[in-house]
C-alpha positions as CSV (number, residue, x, y, z in Angstrom):
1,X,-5.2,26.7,12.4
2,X,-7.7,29.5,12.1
3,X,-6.3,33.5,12.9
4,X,-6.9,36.6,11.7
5,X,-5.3,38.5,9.0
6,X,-2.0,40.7,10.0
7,X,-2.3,44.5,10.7
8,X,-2.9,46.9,7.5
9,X,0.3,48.6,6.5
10,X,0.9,52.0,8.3
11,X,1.5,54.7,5.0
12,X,3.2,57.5,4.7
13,X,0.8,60.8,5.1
14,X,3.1,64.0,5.1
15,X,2.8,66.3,2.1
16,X,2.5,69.9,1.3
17,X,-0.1,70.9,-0.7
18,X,0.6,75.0,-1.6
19,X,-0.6,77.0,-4.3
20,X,2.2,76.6,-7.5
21,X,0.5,79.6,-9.3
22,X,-0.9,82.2,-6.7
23,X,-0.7,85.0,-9.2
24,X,-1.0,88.9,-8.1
25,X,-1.2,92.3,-10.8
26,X,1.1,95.1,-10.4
27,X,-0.5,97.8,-8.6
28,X,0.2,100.0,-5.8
29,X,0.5,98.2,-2.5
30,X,3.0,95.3,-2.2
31,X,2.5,91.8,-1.0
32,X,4.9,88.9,-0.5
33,X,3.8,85.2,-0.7
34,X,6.4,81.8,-0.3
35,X,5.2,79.1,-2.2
36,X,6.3,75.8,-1.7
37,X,8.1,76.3,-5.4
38,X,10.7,79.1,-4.0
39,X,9.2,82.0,-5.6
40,X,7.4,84.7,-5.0
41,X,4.2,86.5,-6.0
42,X,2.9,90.2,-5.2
43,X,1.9,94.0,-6.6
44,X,4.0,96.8,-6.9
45,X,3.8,100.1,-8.1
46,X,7.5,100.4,-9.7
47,X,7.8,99.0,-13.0
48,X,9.4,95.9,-13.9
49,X,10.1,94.1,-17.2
50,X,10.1,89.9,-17.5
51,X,13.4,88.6,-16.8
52,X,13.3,86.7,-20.2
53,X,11.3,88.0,-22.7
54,X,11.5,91.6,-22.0
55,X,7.8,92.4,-21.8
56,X,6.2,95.2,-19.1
57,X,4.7,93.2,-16.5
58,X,2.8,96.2,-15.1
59,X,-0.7,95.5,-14.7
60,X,0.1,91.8,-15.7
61,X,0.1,88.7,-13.8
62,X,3.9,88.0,-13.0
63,X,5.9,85.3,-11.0
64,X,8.8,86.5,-9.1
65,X,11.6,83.3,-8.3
66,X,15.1,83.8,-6.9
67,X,14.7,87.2,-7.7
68,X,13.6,87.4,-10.9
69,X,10.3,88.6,-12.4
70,X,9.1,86.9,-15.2
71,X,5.6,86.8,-17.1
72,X,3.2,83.8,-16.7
73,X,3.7,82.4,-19.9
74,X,7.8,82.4,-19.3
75,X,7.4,81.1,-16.2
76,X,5.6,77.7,-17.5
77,X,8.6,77.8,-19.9
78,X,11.5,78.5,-17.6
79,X,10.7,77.8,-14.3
80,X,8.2,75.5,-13.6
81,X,8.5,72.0,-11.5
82,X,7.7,69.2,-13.9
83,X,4.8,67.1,-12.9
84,X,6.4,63.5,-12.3
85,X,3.1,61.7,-13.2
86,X,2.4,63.3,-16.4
87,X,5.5,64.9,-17.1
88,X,4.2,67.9,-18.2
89,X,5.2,71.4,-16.4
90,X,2.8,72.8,-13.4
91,X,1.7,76.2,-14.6
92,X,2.1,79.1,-12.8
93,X,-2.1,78.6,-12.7
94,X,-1.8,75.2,-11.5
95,X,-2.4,73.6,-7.8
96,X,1.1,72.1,-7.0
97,X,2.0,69.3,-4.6
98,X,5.3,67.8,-3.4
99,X,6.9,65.8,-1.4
100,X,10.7,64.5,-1.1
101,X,11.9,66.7,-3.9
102,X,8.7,65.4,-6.2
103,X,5.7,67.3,-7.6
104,X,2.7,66.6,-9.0
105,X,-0.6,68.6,-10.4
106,X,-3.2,68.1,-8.1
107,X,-5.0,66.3,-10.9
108,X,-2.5,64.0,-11.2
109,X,-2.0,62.6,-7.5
110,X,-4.0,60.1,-7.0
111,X,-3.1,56.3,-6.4
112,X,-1.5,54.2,-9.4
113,X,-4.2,51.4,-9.0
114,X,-7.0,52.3,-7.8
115,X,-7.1,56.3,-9.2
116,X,-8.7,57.5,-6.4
117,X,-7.3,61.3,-5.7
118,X,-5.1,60.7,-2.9
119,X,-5.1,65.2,-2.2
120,X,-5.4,65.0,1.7
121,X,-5.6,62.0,2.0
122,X,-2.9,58.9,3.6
123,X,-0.5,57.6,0.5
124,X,2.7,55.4,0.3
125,X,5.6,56.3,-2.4
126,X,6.4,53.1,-4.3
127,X,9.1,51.8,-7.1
128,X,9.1,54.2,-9.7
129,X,7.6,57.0,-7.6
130,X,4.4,55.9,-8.3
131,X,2.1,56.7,-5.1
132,X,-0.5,54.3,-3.5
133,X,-3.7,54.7,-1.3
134,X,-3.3,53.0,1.8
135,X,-6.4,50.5,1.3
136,X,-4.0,49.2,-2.3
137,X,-0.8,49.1,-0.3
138,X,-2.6,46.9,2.3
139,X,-3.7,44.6,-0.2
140,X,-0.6,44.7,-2.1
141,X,1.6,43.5,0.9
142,X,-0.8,41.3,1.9
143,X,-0.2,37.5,1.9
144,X,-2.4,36.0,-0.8
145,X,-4.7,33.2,-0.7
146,X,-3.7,29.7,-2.2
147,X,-7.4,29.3,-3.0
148,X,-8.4,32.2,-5.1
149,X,-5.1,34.2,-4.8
150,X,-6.6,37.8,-3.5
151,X,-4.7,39.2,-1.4
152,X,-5.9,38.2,2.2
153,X,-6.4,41.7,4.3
154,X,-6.9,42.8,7.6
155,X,-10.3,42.0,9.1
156,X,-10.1,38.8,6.8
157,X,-10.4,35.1,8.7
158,X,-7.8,32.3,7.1
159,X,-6.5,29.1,7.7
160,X,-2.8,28.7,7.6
161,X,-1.1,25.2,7.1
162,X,2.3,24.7,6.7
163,X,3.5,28.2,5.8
164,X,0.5,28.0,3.3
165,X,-2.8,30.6,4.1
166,X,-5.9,30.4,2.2
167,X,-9.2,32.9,3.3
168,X,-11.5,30.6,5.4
169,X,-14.2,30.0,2.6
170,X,-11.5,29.1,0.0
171,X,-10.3,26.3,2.2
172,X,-12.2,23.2,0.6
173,X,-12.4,19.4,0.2
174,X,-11.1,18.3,-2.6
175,X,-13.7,15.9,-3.1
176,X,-16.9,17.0,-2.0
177,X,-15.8,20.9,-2.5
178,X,-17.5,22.3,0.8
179,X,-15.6,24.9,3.1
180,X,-13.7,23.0,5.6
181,X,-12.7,26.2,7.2
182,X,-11.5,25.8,11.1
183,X,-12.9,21.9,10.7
184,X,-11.0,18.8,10.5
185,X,-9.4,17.8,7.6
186,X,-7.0,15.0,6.5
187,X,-4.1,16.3,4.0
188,X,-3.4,13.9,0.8
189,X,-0.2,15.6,-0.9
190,X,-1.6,19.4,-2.8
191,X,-5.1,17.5,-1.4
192,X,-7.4,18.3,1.3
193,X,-10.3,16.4,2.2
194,X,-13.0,16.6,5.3
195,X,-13.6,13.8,7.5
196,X,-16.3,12.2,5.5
197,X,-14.7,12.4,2.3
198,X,-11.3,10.8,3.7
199,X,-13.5,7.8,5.0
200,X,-15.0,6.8,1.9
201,X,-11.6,7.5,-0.3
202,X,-9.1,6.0,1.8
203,X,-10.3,4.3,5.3
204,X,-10.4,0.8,5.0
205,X,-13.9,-1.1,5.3
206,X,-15.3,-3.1,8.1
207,X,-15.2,-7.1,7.1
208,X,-18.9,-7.5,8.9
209,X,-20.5,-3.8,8.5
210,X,-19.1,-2.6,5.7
211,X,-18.4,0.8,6.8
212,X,-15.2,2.7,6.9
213,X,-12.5,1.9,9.9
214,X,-11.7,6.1,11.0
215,X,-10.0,4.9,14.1
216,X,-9.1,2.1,16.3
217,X,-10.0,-1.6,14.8
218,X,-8.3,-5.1,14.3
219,X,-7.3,-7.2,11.5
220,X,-7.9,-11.0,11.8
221,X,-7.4,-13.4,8.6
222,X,-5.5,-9.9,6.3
223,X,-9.3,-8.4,7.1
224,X,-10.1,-5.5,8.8
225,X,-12.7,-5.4,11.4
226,X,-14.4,-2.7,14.0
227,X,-13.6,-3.7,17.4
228,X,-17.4,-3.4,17.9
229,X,-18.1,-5.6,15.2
230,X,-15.7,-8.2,15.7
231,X,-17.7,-10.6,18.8
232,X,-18.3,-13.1,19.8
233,X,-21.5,-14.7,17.7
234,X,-23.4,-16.1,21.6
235,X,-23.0,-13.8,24.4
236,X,-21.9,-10.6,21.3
237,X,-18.7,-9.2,23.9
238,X,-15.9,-8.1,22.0
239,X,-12.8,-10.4,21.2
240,X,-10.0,-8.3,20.4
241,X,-7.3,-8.9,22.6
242,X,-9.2,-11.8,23.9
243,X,-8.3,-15.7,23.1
244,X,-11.5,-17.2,21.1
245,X,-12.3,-19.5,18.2
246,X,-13.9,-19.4,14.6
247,X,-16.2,-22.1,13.7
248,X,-17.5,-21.6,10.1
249,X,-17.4,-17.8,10.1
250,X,-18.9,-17.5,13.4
251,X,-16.2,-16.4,16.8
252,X,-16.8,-17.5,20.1
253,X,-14.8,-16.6,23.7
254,X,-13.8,-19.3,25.3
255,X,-16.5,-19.8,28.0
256,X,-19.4,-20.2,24.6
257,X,-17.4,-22.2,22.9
258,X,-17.1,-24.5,26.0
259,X,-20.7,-24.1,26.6
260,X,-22.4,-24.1,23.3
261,X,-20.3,-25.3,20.7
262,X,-17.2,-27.7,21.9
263,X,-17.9,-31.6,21.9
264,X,-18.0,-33.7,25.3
265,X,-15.2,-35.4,26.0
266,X,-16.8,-39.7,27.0
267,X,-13.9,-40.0,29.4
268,X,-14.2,-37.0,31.6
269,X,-17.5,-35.3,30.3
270,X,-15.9,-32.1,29.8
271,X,-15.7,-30.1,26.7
272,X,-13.1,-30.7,24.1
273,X,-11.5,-27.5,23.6
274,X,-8.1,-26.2,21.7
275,X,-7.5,-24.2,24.6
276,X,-4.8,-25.3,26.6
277,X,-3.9,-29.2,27.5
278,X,-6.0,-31.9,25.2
279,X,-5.6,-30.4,21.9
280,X,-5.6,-33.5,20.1
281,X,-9.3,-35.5,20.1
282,X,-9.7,-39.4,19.2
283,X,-13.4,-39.9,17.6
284,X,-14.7,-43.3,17.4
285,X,-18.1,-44.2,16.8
286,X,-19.9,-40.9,17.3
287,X,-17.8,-40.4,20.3
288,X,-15.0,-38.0,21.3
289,X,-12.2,-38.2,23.8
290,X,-9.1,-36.0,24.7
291,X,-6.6,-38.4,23.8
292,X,-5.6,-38.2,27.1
293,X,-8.8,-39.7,28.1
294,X,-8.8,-42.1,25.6
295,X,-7.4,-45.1,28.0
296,X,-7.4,-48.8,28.8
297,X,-10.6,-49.3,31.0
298,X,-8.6,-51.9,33.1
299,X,-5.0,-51.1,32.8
300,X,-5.4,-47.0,32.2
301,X,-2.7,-47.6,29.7
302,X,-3.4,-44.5,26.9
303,X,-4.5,-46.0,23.8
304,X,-4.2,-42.9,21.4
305,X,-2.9,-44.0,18.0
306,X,-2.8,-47.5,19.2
307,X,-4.5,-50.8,18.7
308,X,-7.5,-50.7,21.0
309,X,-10.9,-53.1,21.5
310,X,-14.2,-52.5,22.2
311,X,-16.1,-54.7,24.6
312,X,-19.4,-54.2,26.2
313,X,-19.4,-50.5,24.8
314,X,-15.7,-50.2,26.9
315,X,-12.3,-49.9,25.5
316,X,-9.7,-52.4,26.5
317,X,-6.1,-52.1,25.2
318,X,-5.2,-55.5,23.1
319,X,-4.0,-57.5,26.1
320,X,-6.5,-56.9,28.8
321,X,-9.7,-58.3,27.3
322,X,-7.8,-62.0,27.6
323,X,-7.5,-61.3,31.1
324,X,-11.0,-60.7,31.6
């Protein structure tokens, strides 16, 4: 059976993409900015030391998180998200993304097997957190082909056979090895053949032509026939089913072998036939008889496989011709 191949997998295409390092200088105005890492960035004109290290942040780059000002350097030490791809922290001068409780560099979030930067773009979350394009989760999912084992995607025509699904062009014949695709084929166990290749291989051969039996026939004699080749040798209609005869490889219906083949009985002057009554013939002297016809010419007494003479080119039974 021929279909098309199922819908493409639906992925998952909600992230935020923010800024993990948008860094300000101290100076006089002040300017608050949430980033998707809880913290804070901005100028001010009071003065302000790093949380760890000590240093004067004025007219530095600084990070302020849960209220806490640090220096860019202690903040890629302290407080940055770790990347889960590379494992490495996401610097306060870094592009951060995340999603579910996971981050990433920007460099870094791209699909597991193809590597194509998946920023903006529609991913799936995996085993192990690793995250996939939606063109390699399609084909991932996808059922794959018995034939050349790709993964059959959407768009893609297959045959399907018991629970079995190959791509259309990878469904072949065993034998001759050309696409059987949506044509008919004849399964052999793990085997598939088209319908010429089955005839040669396995159909059985006509007794008269030769040539593979694909459907119907007759068997006569432990031999296989076509019913078109199995007729009768005079008027050439077809005998199966009907009652005929063989004379020395040759078949005839009933009305030819009456007609053209069947001795004539010297009693009646009918043909001698094993059809029906008069089965049994008595030959004498280049002459045939039913045996029923076979007789006494005076007393009609039946003389078959009795004593008999002949007188005057007439048959007498052994009393009669004293009589005469």
């Amino acid at each position: 059976m021929l279909s098309k191949g199922a819908a493409p997998y639906q992925p998952v295409n909600s992230i935020t993409c923010g800024a993990a390092g948008d860094i300000g200088l101290l100076a006089m105005a002040f300017h608050r900015h949430t980033g998707p890492g809880s913290y804070t960035v901005g100028t001010m004109s009071e003065r302000f030391d790093c949380h760890y290290c000590r240093d004067p942040l004025q007219g530095k780059k600084y990070v302020q998180k849960e209220g806490r000002h640090c220096c860019v350097k202690c903040f890629d030490k302290f407080c940055a998200n770790t990347c889960i791809e590379c494992k490495k922290p996401i610097g306060a001068d870094s592009k951060e993304l995340h999603f579910k409780n996971r981050y990433w560099h920007d460099s870094c979030f791209r699909c597991f097997k193809c590597y194509t930067s998946l920023v903006n773009e529609p991913f799936m979350l995996r085993e192990n957190n690793k995250v996939w394009c939606s063109n390699c989760t399609a084909a991932e999912d996808a059922p794959r082909c018995k034939g050349c084992f790709k993964p059959i995607i959407a768009g893609d025509q297959n045959v399907e056979y018991k629970k079995m699904v190959w791509h259309k062009d990878c469904f072949t014949c065993s034998q001759c090895k050309q696409v059987i695709g949506s044509g008919s084929f004849f399964p052999k166990g793990d085997d598939f053949y088209c319908v010429s290749c089955h005839e040669h291989k396995f159909a059985k051969t006509c007794a008269k032509c030769k040539n593979p039996i694909t459907s119907g026939g007759l068997t006569y004699q432990e031999q296989p026939w076509h019913s078109e080749c199995f007729i009768c040798s005079n008027c050439k209609k077809q005998l199966g089913g009907k009652r005929f005869t063989a004379v020395e490889d040759q078949f005839y219906c009933v009305e030819c072998y009456k007609e053209c083949v069947a001795k004539k009985c010297a009693g009646c002057k009918n043909p001698i036939t094993g059809f029906g009554r008069g089965t049994s013939v008595v030959n004498y002297e280049d002459e045939s008889w039913h045996d029923y016809c076979f007789k006494c010419t005076k007393c009609a007494r039946g003389l078959a496989n009795k004593r008999f003479v002949c007188h005057n080119g007439k048959i007498y039974c052994a009393e009669c011709p004293k009589r005469l």
